[in-house]
C-alpha positions as CSV (number, residue, x, y, z in Angstrom):
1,X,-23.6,71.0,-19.0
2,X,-24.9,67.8,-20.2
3,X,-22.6,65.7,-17.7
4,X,-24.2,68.0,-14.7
5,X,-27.5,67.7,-15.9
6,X,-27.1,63.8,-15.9
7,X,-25.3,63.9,-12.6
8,X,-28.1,65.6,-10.8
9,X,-30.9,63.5,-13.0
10,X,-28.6,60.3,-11.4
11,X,-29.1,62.1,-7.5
12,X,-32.8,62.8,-7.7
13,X,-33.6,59.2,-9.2
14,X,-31.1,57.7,-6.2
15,X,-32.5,60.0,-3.5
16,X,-36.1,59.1,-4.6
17,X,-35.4,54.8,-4.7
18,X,-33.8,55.2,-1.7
19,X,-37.1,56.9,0.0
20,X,-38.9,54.0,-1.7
21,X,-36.7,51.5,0.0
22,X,-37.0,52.7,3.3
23,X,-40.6,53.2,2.9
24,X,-40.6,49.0,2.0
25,X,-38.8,48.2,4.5
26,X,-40.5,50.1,7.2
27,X,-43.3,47.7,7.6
28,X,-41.1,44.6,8.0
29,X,-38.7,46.3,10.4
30,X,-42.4,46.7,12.3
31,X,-43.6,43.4,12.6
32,X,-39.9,42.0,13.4
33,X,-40.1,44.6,16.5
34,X,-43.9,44.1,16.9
35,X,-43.3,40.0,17.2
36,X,-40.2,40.7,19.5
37,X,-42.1,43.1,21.8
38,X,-44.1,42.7,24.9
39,X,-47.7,42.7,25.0
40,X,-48.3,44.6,27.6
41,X,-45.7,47.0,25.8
42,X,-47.8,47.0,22.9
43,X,-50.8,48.0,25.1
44,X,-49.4,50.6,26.7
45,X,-47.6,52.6,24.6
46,X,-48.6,51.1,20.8
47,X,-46.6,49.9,18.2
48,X,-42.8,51.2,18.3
49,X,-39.6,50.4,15.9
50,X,-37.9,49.8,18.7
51,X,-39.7,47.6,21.5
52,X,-39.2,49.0,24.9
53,X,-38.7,45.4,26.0
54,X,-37.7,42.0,24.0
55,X,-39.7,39.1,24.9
56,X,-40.0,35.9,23.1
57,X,-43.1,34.7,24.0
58,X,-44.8,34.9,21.1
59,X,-42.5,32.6,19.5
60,X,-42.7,30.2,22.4
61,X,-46.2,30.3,22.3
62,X,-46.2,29.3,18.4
63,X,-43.6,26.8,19.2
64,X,-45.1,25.4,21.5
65,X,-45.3,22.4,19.6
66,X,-42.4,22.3,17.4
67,X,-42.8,19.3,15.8
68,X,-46.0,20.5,14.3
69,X,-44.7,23.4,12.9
70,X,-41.7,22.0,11.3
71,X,-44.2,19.1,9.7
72,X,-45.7,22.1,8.3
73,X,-42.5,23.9,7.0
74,X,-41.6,20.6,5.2
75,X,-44.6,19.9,3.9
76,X,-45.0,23.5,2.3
77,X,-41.4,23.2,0.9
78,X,-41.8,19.8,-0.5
79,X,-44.9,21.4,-2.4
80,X,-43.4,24.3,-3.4
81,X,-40.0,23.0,-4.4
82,X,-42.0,20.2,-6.6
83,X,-44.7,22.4,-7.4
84,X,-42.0,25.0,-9.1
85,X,-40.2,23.1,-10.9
86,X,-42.7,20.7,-12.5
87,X,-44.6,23.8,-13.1
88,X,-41.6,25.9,-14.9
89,X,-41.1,22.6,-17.1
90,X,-45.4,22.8,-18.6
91,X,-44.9,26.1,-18.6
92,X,-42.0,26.3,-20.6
93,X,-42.4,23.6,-22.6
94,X,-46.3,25.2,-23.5
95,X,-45.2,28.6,-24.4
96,X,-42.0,27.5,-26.5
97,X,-44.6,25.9,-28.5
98,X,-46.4,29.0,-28.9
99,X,-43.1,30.9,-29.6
100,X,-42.4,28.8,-32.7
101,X,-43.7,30.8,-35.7
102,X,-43.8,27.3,-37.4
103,X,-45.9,26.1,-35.3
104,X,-48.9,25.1,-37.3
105,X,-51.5,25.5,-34.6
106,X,-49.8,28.1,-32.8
107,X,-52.7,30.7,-33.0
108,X,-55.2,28.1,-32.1
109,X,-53.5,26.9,-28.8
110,X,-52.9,30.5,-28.1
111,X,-56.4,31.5,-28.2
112,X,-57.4,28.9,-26.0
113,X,-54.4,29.8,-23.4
114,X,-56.1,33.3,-22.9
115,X,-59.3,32.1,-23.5
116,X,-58.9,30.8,-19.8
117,X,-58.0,33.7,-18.1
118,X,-61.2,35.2,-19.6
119,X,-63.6,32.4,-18.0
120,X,-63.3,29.3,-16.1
121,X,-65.9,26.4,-15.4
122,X,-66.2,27.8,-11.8
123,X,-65.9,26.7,-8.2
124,X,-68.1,23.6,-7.8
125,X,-67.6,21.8,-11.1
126,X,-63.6,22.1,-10.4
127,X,-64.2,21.3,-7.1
128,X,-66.0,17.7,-8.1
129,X,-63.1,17.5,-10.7
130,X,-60.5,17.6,-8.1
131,X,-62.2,15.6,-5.2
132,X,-64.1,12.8,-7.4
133,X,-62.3,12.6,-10.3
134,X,-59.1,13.0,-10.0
135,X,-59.6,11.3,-6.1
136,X,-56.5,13.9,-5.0
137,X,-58.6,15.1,-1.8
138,X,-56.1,14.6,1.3
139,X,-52.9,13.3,-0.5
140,X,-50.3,16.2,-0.8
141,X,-50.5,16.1,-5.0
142,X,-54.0,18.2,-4.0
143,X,-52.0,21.5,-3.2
144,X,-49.5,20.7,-6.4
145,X,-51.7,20.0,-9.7
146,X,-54.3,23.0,-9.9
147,X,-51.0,25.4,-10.1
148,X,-49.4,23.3,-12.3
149,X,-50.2,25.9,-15.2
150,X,-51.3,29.4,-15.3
151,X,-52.1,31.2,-18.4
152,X,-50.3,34.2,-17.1
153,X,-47.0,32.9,-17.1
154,X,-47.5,30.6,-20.5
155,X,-48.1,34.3,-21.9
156,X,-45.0,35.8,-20.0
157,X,-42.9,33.1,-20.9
158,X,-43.9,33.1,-24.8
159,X,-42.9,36.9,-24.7
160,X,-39.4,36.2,-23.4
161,X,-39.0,32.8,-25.9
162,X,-39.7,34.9,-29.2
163,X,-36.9,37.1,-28.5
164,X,-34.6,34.1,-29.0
165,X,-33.6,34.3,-32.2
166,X,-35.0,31.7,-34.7
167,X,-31.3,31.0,-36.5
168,X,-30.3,29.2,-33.2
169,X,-33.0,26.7,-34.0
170,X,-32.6,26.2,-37.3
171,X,-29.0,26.1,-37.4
172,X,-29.5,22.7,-34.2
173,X,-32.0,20.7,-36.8
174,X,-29.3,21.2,-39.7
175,X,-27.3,19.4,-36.9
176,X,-29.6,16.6,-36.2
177,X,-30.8,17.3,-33.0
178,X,-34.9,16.4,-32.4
179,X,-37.3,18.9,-30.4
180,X,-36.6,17.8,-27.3
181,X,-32.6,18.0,-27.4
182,X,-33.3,21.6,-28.4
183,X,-35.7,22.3,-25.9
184,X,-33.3,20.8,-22.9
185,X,-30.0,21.8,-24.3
186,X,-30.4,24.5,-26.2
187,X,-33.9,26.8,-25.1
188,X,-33.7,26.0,-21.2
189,X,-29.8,27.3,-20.8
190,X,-30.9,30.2,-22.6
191,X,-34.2,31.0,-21.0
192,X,-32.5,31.3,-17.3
193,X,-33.9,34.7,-16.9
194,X,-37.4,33.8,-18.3
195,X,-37.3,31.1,-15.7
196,X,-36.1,32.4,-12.6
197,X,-39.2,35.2,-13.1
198,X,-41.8,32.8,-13.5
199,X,-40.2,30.6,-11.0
200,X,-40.4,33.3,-8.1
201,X,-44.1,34.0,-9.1
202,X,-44.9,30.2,-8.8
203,X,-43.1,29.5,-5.7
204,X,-44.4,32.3,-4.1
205,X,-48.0,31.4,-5.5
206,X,-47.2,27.7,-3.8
207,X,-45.6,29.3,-0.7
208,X,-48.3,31.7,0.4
209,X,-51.4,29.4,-0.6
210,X,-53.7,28.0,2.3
211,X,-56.6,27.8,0.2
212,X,-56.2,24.4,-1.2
213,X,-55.5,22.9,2.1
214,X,-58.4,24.3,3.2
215,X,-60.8,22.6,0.9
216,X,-59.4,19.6,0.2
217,X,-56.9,18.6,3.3
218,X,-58.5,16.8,6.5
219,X,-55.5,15.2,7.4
220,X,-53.2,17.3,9.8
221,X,-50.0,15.4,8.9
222,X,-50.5,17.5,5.7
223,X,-51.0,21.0,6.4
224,X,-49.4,23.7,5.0
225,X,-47.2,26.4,7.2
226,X,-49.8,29.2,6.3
227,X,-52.7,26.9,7.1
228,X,-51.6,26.3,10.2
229,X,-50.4,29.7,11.1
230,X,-53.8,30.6,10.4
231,X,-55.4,28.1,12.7
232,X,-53.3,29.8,15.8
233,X,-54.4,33.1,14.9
234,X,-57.7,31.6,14.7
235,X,-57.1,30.4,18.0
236,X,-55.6,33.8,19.4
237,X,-58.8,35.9,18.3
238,X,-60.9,33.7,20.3
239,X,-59.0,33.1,23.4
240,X,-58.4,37.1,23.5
241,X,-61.9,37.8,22.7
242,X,-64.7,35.0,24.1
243,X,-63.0,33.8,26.7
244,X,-61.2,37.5,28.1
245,X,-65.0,38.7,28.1
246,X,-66.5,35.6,29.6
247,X,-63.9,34.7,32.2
248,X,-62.2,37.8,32.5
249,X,-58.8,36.3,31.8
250,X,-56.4,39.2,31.8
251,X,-55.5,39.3,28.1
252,X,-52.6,40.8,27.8
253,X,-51.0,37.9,29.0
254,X,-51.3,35.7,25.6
255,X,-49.1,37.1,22.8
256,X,-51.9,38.3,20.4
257,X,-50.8,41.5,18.6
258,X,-46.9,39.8,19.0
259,X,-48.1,36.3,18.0
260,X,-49.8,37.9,14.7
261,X,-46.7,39.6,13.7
262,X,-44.4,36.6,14.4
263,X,-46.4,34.2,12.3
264,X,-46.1,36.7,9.3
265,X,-42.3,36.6,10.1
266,X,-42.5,33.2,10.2
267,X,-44.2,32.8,6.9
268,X,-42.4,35.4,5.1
269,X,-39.0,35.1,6.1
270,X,-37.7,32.0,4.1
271,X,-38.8,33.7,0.7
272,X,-37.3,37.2,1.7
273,X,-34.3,35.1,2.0
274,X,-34.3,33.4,-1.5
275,X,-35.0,36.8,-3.2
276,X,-32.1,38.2,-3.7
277,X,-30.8,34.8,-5.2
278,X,-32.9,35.3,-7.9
279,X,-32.9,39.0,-8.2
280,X,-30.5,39.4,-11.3
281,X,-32.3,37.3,-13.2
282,X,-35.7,38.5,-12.1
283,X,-34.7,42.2,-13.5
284,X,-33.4,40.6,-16.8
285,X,-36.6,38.4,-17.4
286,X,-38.6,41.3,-16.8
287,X,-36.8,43.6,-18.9
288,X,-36.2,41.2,-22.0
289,X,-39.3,39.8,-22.6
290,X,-40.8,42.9,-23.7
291,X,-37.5,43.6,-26.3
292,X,-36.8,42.0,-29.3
293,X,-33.6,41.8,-30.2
């Protein structure tokens, strides 16, 4: 009775996370047949899953200049490669400071970790920091630094480092090896999970940001992929709005509704990609961090 009971318990739970996935996936299945579609198609009969018609012109029209937009995919992967990993290193190094019970100013330092997630100095004054004192305004390091650390993830990645167990440490110093050999050979290796968690979090934080670009980057040699997917669409609304009313320029003949779709395609796709790379250990360092063991 008990082997039923969990068999059917094992069904409903399957039949329900299967709804949920298909309910996820829904909406990108959408804007892949949205961007792949026909604006006229998309005028006359709405949006569809499957596009009456496959044109490509939204992607042609993005692509126009290709060398443009692949400036901007390298740039946002050179920041968000760098970004990551420089960030995962403060980050982990931080909270395995705050994981060490022997730590003598371990409460002190932790107070002031979440102290900043309470209150910050606020937009101007860390604007003036950024632009004329750290002179990082149009240099690539602009969209790197002010991510560098987030109290958030210190405080995720001290919960997953105390559940390491204190012998391993202990038992490496009666060996000789310093703070740092531990940290790099012995906490690191172990932390994989930990890591790859607050590694998906940062690089999506560094992949999906526009905002810093937008404050502090003149220089179009820099720009970002979102940044510059949001200057088409900028230009989109106003050649399908202004200029269709004003010079009643048929607008169904520019890509908007398609165009829109395909640059969230565009901007989404590499990270869908990279996911399930780090899916194993995104489920562990979710899971362990919240057990002591």
């Amino acid at each position: 009775m008990k082997n039923k009971n969990t068999s059917n318990s094992k069904m409903i739970c399957n039949i329900i996370m299967s709804i949920l996935a298909i309910c996820f996936v829904l909406p990108l299945a959408y804007i892949i047949s949205i961007s792949l579609s026909d604006e006229r198609m998309i005028l006359d009969y709405g949006y569809r899953l499957i596009p009456k018609s496959i044109s490509w012109k939204a992607y042609q029209y993005i692509f126009q200049s290709p060398e443009i937009i692949l400036n901007a995919y390298g740039i946002t992967i050179l920041v968000t490669v760098c970004g990551t990993i420089l960030s995962l290193l403060i980050t982990a190094m931080l909270a395995y400071s705050l994981s060490r019970t022997d730590f003598r100013y371990r409460r002190v330092a932790s107070f002031l970790v979440y102290f900043t997630m309470l209150f910050n100095g606020g937009l101007v004054p860390w604007y003036i920091v950024i632009s004329q004192y750290l002179h990082l305004k149009d240099k690539i390091a602009v969209m790197i630094v002010p991510y560098l650390l987030s109290a958030w993830f210190v405080l995720l990645m001290k919960g997953f480092l105390q559940s390491l167990p204190m012998e391993i440490f202990e038992s490496a110093k009666m060996d000789g090896a310093r703070e740092f050999r531990i940290f790099f050979r012995i906490v690191l290796p172990l932390s994989k999970p930990g890591l790859a968690t607050v590694g998906l979090f940062t690089a999506l934080m560094y992949w999906n940001d526009w905002w810093l670009a937008l404050l502090f980057v003149d220089d179009n040699r820099i720009i970002p992929i979102q940044l510059m997917l949001n200057r088409i669409m900028s230009n989109l609304a106003f050649l399908t709005s202004e200029l269709g009313r004003n010079a009643r320029i048929d607008v169904s003949k520019f890509p908007n509704e398609s165009a829109r779709m395909a640059m969230c395609a565009l901007a989404a796709g590499p990270m869908i990609f990279v996911f399930p790379f780090f899916q194993k250990y995104f489920i562990r360092g979710l899971m362990v961090g919240s057990i002591k063991g």
